[in-house]
Structure formats: C-alpha cells, structure tokens
N, C-alpha and C positions, 0 to 999 in steps of 0.2 A: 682279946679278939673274940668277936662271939663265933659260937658252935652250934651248929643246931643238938638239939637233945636224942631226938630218934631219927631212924631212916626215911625219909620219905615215902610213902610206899609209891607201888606202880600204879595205881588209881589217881594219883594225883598228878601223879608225873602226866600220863595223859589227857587228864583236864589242860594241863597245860600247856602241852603241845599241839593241843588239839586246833589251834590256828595257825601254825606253822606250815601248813602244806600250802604249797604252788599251786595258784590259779591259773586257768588258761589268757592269755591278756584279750583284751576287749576292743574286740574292731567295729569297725563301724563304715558304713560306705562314704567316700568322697560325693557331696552334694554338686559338685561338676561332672564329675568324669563316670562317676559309680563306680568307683576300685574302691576296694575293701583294702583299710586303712587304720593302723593302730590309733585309737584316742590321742588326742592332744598331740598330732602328729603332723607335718607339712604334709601333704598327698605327693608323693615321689613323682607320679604321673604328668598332674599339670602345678605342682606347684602351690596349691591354693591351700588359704587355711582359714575355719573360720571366717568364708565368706570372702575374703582377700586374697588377695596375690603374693604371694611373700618373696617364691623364687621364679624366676622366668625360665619356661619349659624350654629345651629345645624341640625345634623343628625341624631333624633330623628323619 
C-alpha cells in the first residue's frame, strides 16, 4: 500500500482547501413577477420558468 514519505505541511494543505468554502447562492429576479429567485429555479410566485409556465399559480 503506498505511504506518503513526509508530512504534508500546512502550506499546502491550504492551497488545497482553498476552494472549499461556501458560496453565497445566485439569485436572480423572476422576468414575470420580479421576485428574487434561486438560479435554475421555478419562480414559487407565479410559477414560470425560463419564459414558460411550468406550475399553475394559485389565485388565492
């Protein structure tokens, strides 16, 4: 089984952690309604995605 030879040090450990941290996610406004709406997402409000209709809103 291979072994590494020496310790890694910490200089490299965090080169390579160094993309690991949590981004904030990426909204963007619904082109119907203008509610602010995750990426690649149905718009909860009216339903639409991507120009279409996916779910039908209530009108409540």
């Amino acid at each position: 089984m291979a072994v590494p030879k020496r310790k890694q040090s910490n200089s490299r450990t965090g080169h390579r952690r160094s993309h690991d941290a949590k981004r904030p996610r990426q909204l963007m406004s619904c082109a119907r309604c203008a509610t602010v709406v995750p990426t690649h997402t149905v718009c909860p409000n009216c339903g639409n995605y991507m120009g279409r209709v996916m779910v039908e809103a209530d009108e409540s």
